[in-house]
C-alpha positions in Angstrom: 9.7 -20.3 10.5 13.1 -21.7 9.8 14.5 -25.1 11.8 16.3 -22.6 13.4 13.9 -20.3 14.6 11.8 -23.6 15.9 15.1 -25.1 17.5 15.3 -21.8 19.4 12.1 -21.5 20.6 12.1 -24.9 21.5 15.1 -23.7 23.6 13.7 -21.2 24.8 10.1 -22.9 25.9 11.0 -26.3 26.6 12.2 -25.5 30.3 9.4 -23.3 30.8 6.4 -25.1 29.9 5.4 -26.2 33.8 5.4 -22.6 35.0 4.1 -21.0 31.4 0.9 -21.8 29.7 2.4 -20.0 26.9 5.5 -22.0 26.9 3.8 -25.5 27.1 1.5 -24.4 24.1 4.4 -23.3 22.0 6.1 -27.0 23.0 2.9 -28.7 21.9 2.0 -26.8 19.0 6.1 -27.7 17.6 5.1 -31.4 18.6 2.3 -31.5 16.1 4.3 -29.4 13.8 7.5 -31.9 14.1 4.1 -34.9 13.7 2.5 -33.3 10.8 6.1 -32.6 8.8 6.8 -36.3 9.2 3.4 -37.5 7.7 4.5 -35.6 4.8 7.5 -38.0 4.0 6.3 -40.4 1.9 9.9 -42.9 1.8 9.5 -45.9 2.6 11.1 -45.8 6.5 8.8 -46.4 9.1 6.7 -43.5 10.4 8.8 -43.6 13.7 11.8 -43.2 12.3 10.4 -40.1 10.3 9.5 -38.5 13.6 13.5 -39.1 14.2 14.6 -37.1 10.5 12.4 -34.6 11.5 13.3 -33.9 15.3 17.2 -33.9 14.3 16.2 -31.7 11.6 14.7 -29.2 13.6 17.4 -29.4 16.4 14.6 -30.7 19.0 16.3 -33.6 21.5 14.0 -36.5 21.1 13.7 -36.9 25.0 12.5 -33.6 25.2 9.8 -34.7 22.3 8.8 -37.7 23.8 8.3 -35.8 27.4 6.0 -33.4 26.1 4.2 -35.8 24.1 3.2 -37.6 26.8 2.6 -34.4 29.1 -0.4 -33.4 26.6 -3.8 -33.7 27.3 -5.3 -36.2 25.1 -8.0 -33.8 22.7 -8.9 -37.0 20.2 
C-alpha cells in the first residue's frame, strides 16, 4: 500500500472505529504499521520524533494516532 492508500483508509476508518470492529482493527493494525516503519529509521533523532516523520508521511494526524494508541487493548 502506498502512503496514500493508508492516509485514505485511515480517513475512511478513523471515525468508524467505535461502531466497526473492522474499522478499529484497520486503525490499529496502521498504528503498528506507522510503529514498525519508524523502528526502521536508524538517524540518529529520537524514536519519538520518528513516530512524527512517519505519521506526516503517511498523512495520519498525530492526535488521531495518539487516540487510538491509547484506545488499544494492551496484548504484551
Amino acid at each position: 500500500m502506498t502512503n496514500s492508500e493508508i492516509a485514505d483508509a485511515w480517513a475512511e476508518h478513523y471515525p468508524k472505529r467505535h461502531d466497526r470492529h473492522v474499522s478499529r482493527q484497520v486503525c490499529t493494525l496502521i498504528s503498528e504499521l506507522v510503529r514498525a516503519k519508524s523502528n526502521f529509521d536508524s538517524s540518529d533523532i529520537s524514536p519519538a520524533f520518528r513516530v512524527i516523520v512517519v505519521l506526516d508521511t503517511m498523512g495520519i494526524p498525530g492526535k488521531q494516532f495518539e487516540t487510538v494508541k491509547s484506545e488499544e487493548t494492551p496484548h504484551r
